[in-house]
C-alpha positions as a Markdown table, in Angstrom:
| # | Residue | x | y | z |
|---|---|---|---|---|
| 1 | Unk | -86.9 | -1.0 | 91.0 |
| 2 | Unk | -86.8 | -4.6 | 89.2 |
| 3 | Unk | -89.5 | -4.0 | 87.3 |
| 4 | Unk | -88.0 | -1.0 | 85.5 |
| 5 | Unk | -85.1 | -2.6 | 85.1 |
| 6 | Unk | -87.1 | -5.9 | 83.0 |
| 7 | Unk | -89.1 | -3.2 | 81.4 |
| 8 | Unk | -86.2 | -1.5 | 79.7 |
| 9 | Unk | -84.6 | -5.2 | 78.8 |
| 10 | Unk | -87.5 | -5.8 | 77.2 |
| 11 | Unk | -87.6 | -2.8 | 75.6 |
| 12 | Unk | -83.8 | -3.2 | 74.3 |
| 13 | Unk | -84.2 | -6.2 | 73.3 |
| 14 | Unk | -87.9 | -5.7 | 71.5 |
| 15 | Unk | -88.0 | -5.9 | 67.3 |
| 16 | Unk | -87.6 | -2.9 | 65.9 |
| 17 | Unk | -87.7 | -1.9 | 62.1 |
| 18 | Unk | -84.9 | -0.4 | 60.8 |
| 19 | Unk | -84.3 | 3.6 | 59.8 |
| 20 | Unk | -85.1 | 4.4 | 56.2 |
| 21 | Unk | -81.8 | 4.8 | 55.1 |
| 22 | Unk | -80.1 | 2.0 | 57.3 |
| 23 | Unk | -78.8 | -0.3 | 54.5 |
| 24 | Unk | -77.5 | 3.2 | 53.1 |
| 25 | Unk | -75.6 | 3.4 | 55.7 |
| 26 | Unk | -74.2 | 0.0 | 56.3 |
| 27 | Unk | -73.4 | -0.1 | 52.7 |
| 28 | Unk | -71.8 | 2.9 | 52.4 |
| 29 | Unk | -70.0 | 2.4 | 55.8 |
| 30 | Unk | -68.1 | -0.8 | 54.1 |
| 31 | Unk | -67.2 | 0.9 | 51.1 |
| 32 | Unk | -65.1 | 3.4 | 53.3 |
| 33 | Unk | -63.7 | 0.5 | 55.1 |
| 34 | Unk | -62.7 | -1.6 | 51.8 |
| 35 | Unk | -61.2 | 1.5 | 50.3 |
| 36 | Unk | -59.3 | 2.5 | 53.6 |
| 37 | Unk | -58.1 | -1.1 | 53.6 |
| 38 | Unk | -57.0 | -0.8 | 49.9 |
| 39 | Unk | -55.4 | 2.0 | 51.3 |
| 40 | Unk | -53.7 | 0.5 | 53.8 |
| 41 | Unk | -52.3 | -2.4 | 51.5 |
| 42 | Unk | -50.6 | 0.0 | 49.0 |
| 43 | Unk | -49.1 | 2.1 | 51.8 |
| 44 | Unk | -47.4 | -1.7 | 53.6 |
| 45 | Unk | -46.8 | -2.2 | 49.6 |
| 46 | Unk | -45.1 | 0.9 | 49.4 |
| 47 | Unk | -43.6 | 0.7 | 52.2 |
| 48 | Unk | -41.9 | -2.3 | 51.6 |
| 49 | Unk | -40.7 | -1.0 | 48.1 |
| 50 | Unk | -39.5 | 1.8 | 50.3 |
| 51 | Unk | -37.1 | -0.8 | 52.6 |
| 52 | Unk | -36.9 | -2.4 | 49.6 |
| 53 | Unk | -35.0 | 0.4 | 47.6 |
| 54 | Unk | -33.3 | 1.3 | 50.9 |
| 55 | Unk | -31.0 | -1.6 | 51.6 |
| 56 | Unk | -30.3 | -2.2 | 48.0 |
| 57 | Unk | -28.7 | 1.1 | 47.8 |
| 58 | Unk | -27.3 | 0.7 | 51.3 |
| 59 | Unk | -25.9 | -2.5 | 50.0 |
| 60 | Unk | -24.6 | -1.1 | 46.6 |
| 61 | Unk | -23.2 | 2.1 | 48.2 |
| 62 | Unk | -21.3 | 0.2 | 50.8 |
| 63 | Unk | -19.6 | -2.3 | 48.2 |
| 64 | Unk | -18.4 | 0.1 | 46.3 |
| 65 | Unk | -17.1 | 1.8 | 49.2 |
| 66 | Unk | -15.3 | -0.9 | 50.1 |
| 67 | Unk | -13.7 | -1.7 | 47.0 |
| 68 | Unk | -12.7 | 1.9 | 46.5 |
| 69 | Unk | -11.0 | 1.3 | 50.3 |
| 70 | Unk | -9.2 | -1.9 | 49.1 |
| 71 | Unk | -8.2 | 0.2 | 46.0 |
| 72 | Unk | -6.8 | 2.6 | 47.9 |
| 73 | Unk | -5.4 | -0.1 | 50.5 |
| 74 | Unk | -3.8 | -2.0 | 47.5 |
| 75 | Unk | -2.3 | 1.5 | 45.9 |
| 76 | Unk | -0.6 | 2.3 | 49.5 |
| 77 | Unk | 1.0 | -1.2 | 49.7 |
| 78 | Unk | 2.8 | -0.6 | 46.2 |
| 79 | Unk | 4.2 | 2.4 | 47.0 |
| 80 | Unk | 4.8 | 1.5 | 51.0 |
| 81 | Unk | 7.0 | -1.7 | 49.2 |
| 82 | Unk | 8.6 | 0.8 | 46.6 |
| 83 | Unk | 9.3 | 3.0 | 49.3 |
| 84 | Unk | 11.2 | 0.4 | 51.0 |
| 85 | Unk | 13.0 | -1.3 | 48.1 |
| 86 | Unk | 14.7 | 2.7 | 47.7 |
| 87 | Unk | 15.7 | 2.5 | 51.2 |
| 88 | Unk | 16.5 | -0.9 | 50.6 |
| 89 | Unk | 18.8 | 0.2 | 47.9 |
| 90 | Unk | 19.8 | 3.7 | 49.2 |
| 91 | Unk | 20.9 | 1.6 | 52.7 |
| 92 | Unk | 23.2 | -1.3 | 51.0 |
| 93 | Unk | 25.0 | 1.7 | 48.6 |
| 94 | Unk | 25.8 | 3.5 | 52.1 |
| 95 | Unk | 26.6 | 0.0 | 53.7 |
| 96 | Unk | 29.1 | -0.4 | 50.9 |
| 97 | Unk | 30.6 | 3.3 | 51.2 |
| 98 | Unk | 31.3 | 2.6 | 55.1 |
| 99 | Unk | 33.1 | -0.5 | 54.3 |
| 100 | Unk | 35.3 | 1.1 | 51.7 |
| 101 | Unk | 35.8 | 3.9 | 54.3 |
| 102 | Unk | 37.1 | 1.9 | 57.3 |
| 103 | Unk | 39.0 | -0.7 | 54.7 |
């Protein structure tokens, strides 16, 4: 059984020449693999443009949400404090009617 075994190491492991179109192959196989991993660079690129693009119009979007909420926020406040100045107003004209009345 050893013997066939060291006979088919040496075998393996004998100089062989290469097939005809070998360096055809080998060339042609790192060609693929350089323009896959040009590929693969424009598509992280791209992808990364992507994000990019993403959270700058994430970012935009949300400040001007915000300051159309502070808007909105500051417009309430006016006319909550107007509101009250009327009742303000409204409340001291009645104050002074109830006076008269039990004078």
């Amino acid at each position: 059984m050893m013997p066939d075994f060291e006979k088919q190491i040496k075998d393996a492991l004998q100089k062989k020449e290469p097939s005809p179109f070998f360096e055809a192959r080998v060339l042609g196989a790192a060609k693929r693999q350089a323009r896959e991993h040009r590929a693969s660079a424009r598509m992280w690129w791209a992808s990364g443009v992507a994000a990019a693009l993403l959270v700058t119009t994430g970012s935009a979007w949300q400040y001007q949400r915000t300051m159309q909420e502070q808007a909105a926020g500051k417009e309430a406040k006016a006319r909550l404090e107007l509101a009250l100045k009327i009742t303000s107003v409204k409340l001291q004209k009645i104050s002074q009617k109830v006076e008269g009345i039990q004078r």
